[in-house]
C-alpha positions in Angstrom: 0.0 0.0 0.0 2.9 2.5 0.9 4.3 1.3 -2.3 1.2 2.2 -4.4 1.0 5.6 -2.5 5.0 6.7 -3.4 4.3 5.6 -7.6 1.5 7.8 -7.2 3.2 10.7 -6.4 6.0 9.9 -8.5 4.1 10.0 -11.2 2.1 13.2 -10.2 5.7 15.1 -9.9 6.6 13.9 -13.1 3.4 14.3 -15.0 3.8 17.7 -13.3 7.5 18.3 -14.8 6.4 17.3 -17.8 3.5 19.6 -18.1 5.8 22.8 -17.7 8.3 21.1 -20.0 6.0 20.4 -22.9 3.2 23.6 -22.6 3.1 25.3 -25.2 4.4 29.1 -24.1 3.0 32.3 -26.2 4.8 34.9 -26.8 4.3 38.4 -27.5 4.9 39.5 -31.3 6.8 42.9 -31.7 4.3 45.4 -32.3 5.0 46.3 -36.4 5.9 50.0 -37.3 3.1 52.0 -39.0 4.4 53.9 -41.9 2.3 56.5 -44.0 4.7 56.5 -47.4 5.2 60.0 -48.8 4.7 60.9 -52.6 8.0 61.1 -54.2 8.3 65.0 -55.6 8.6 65.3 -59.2 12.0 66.7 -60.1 12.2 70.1 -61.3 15.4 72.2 -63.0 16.4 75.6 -61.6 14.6 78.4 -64.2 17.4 80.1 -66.5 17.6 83.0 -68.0 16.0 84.3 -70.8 18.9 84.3 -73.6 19.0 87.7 -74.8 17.9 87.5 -78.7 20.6 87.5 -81.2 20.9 91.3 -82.7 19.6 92.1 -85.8 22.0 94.2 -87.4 21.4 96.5 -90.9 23.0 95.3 -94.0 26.3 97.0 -95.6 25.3 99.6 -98.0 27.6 100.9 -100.8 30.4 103.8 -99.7 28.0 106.1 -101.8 25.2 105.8 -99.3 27.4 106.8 -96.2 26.3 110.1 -95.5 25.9 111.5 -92.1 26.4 114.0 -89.2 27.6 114.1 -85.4 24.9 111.7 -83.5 22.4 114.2 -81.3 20.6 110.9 -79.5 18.3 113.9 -77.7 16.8 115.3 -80.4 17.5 112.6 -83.6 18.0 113.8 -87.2 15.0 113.6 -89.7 16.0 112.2 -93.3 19.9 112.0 -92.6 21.0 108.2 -93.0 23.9 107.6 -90.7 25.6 109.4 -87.7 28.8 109.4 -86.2 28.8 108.6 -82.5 31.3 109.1 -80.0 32.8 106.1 -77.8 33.5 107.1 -74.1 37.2 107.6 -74.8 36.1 110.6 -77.4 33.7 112.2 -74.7 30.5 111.6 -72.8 29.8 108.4 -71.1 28.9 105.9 -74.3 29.6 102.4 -73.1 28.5 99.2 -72.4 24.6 99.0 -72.3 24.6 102.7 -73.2 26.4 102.3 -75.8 24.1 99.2 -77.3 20.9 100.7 -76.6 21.7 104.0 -78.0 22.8 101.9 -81.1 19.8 99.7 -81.0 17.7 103.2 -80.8 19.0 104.8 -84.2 18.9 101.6 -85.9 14.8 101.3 -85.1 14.8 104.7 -86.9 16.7 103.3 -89.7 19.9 104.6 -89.3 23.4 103.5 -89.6 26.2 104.5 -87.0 29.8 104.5 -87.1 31.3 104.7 -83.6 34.6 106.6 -83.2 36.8 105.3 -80.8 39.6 107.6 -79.7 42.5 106.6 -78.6 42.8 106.9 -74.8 46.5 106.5 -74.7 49.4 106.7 -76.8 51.9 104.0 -75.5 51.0 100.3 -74.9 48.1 101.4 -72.6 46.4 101.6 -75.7 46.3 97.6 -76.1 43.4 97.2 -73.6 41.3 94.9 -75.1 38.7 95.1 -72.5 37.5 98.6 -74.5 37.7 97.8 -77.4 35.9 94.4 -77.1 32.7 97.0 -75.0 32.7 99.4 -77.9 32.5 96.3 -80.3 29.9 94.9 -78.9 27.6 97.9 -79.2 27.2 96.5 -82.9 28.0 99.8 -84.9 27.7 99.8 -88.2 31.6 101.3 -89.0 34.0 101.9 -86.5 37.0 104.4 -86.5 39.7 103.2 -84.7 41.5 106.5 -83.4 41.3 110.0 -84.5 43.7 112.5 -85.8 46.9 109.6 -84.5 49.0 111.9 -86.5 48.6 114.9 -84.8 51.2 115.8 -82.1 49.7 119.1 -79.7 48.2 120.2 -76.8 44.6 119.3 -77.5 45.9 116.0 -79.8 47.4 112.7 -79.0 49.8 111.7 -81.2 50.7 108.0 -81.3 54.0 106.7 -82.8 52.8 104.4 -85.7 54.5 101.5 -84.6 52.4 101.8 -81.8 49.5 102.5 -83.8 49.5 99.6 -85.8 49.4 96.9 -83.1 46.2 98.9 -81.8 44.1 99.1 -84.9 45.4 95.5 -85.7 43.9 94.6 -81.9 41.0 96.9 -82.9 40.1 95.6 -86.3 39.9 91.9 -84.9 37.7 93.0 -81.9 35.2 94.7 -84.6 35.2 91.3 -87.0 34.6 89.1 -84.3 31.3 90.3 -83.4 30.3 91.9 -87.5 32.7 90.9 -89.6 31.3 92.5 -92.5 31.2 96.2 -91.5 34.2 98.5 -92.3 36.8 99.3 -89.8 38.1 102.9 -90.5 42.5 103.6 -90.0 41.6 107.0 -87.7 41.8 110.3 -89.1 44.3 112.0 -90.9 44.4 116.1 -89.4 43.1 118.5 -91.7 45.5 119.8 -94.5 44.3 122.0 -97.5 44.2 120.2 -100.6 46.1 121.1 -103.7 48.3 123.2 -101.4 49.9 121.3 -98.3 51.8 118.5 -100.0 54.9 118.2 -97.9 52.8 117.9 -94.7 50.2 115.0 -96.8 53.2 113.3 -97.8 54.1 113.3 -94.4 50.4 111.4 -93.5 51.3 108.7 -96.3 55.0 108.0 -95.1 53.4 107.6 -91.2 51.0 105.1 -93.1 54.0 103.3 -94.7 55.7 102.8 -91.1 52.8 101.7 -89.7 52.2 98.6 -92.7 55.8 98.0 -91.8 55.4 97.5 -88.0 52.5 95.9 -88.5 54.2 92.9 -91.1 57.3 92.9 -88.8 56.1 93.0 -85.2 52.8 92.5 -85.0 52.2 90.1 -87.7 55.2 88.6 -88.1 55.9 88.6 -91.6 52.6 89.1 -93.1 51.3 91.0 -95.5 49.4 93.8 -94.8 49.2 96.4 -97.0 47.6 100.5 -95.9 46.4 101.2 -99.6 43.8 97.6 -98.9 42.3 99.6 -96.0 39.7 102.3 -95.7 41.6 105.5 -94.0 39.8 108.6 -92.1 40.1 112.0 -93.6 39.2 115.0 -91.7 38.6 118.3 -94.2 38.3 121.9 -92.7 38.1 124.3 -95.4 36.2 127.6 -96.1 35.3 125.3 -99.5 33.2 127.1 -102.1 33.5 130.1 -100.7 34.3 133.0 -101.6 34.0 131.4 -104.9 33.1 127.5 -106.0 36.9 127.3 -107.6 38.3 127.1 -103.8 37.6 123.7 -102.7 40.0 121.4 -100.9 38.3 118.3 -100.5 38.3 117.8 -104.1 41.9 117.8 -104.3 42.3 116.0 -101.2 40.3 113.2 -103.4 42.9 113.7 -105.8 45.7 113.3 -103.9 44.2 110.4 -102.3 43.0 108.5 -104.8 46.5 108.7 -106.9 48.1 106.8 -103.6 45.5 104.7 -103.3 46.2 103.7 -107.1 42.2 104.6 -108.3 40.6 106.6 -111.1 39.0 109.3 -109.0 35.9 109.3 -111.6 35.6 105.5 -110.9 33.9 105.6 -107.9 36.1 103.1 -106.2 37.8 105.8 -103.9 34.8 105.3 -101.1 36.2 102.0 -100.6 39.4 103.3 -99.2 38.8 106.6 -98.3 36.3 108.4 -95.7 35.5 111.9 -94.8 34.8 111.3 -91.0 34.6 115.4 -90.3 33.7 117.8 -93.3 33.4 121.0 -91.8 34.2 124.8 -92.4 36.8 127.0 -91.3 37.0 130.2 -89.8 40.1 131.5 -88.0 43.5 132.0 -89.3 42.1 131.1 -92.8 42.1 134.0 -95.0 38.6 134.8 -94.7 36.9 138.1 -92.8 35.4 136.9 -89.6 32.9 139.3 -89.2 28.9 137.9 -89.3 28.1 138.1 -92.5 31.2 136.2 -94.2 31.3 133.7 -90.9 27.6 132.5 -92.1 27.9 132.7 -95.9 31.2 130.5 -95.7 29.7 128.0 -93.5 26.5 127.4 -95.5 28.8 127.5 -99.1 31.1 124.7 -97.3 27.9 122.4 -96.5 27.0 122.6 -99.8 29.9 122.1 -102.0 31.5 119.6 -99.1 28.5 117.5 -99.8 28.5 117.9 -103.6 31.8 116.5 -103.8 32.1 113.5 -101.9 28.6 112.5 -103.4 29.9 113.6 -106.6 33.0 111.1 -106.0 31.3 108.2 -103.6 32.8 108.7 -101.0 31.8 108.2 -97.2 30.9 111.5 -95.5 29.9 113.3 -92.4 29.7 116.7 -91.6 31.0 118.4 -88.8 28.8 119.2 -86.4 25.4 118.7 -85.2 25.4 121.4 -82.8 27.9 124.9 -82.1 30.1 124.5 -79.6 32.4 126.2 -77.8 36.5 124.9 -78.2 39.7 126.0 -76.5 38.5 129.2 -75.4 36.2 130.1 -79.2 32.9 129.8 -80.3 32.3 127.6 -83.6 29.6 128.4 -85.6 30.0 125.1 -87.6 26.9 123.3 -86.4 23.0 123.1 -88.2 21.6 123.7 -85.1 22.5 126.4 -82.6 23.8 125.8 -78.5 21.2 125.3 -77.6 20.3 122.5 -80.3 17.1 124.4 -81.8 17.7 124.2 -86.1 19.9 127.2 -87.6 18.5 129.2 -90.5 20.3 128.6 -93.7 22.2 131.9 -93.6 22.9 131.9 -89.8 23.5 135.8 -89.7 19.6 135.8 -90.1 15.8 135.0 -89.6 14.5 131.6 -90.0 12.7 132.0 -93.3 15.0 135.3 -94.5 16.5 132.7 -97.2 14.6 129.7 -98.7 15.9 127.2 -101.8 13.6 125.9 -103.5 14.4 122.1 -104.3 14.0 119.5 -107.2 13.2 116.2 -105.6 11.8 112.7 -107.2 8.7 113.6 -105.4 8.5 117.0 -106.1 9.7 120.4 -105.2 10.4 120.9 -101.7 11.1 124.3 -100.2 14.2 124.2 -97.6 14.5 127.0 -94.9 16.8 125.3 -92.5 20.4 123.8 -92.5 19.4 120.4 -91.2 16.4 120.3 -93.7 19.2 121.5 -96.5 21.6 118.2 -95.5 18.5 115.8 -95.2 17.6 116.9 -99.2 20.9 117.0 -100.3 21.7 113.7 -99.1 18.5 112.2 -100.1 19.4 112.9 -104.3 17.5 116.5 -104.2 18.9 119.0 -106.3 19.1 122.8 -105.8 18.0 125.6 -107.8 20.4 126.9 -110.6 20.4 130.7 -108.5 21.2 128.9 -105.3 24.6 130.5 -104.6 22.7 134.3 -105.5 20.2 133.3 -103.1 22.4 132.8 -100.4 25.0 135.5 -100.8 22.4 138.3 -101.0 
């Protein structure tokens, strides 16, 4: 019986270790992460800028069609075809986007501008790249590189032409690279009285021939350039057609010039090589009375037969000036419109209206009582009246 009693047990405890050996245990499942998935943004490229549109530039017209004055960008020329405007270096403050949208503005009138660029130096200063790549970009239409380099004096910067030739060589290739088709203009030449002054215009042509040999020797390095293939700045200041129409230097300036150039001056081929950047009059210290009268009837004579001639011959021209100005202590009476930029009578000793020409142009007559009006007509193929020189003298 005690024997029965102990297997009991026995097999109680071990029914009782086998129960906790064999349960089955539950255990607890990590609770799983909630996540809410975002939309994935759709990529998108930083904005750039608006290119500016590619310029569009006038054509080239023929050397005969280059006729023009000093730019005024306040009050713009009506009828007059191209202007001559001033770089920085010259005067003013015409650069950069100045520069381009003052461009941009006479070319939505429809007209042409060569920009001068004076020199601002006379040594190796003159190299700097940096302006003449700004005034290239303002997408002229001719540009003169330097003015009067010639001239040696107080109110003139002479540059050696060895000097000179690296410079327009520099100045030239800054042009091309943004218009390659648009003439690039050797300076000016000072003003010398034609078919009178031939030591001092041989002079201008041996300072050519120096600079054609720096430029094949040190800045080309045995090239080729020659002057006479180029188109060089002339600047005229004569009391031309007056007190008679047999006084007129420009015309044989052109002949001068167009026997070095190797041309026939009747051939019209001289505009290719030569331009009139300043036709203007002369006053002082040139054999002429200075009083009111003689002052206005040599200014208005030297428009007219200055304008004559170079159309006449084909060659580039623009007269000298828009406005009178004052210079080095003297008044010049030499613009078509006064100080103060209000349009000049055509004899500027009188009233507007006193003298009138009467004009012959393929639309019909056209009566002129201005100087400004005068240039527009003349330029645009009108012709004047046969008495025009009585009129205007009277």
């Amino acid at each position: 019986m005690l024997l029965l009693t102990v297997v009991l047990l026995a097999s109680v405890v071990l029914a009782s270790c086998g129960s906790q050996n064999t349960a089955t245990t539950t255990k607890k499942q990590p609770a799983v992460a909630t996540h809410t998935p975002k939309p994935t943004p759709t990529p998108t490229q930083d904005p750039k800028p608006t290119p500016d549109p590619t310029p569009t530039y006038p054509p080239v017209v023929s050397p005969a069609s280059t006729l023009g004055i000093v730019a005024d960008s306040q009050h713009p020329f009506t009828g007059i075809p191209w202007v001559r405007l001033g770089y920085k270096t010259c005067f003013g403050n015409t650069q950069g986007q100045v520069l381009k949208d003052t461009i941009a503005m006479f070319h939505s009138r429809g007209v042409r501008v060569m920009l001068s660029l004076c020199q601002w130096a006379t040594d190796k200063r003159l190299y700097n790249t940096n302006i003449m790549n700004d005034a290239a970009q303002g997408g002229a239409d001719a540009v003169q590189c330097g003015n009067e380099q010639m001239k040696a004096g107080r109110y003139n910067s002479y540059v050696p032409p060895a000097i000179f030739a690296r410079f327009f060589y520099l100045c030239q290739r800054a042009v091309h690279l943004i218009r390659p088709e648009v003439p690039v203009i050797i300076g000016a030449m000072d003003p010398q009285v034609g078919g009178t002054d031939y030591g001092p215009l041989y002079g201008q042509v041996g300072y050519l021939k120096y600079m054609q040999y720096s430029m094949n020797t040190s800045v080309l390095n045995h090239g080729n350039w020659n002057w006479r293939s180029q188109a060089v700045g002339l600047i005229d200041s004569w009391h031309n057609g007056y007190p008679s129409p047999a006084v007129n230097s420009l015309y044989y300036l052109f002949l001068f010039w167009a026997q070095q150039f190797g041309v026939d001056v009747n051939s019209g081929a001289l505009g290719k090589h030569l331009w009139v950047i300043e036709g203007t009059g002369c006053i002082f210290g040139c054999g002429i009375a200075t009083d009111g009268y003689s002052v206005a009837v040599s200014h208005i004579m030297t428009l007219i037969t200055d304008v004559q001639t170079s159309m006449r011959y084909k060659v580039p021209f623009f007269y000298f000036s828009a406005r009178d100005f004052h210079s080095q202590g003297t008044y010049w009476p030499m613009g078509v419109r006064d100080g103060n930029d209000h349009p000049k009578p055509l004899r500027q000793d009188l009233w507007m209206g006193a003298r009138t020409l009467a004009m012959s142009c393929s639309s019909g007559n056209v009566t002129v009582s201005s100087q400004e009006q005068l240039l527009a007509k003349m330029y645009s193929g009108c012709s004047l009246p046969g008495s025009y020189i009585g009129i205007l003298q009277s």
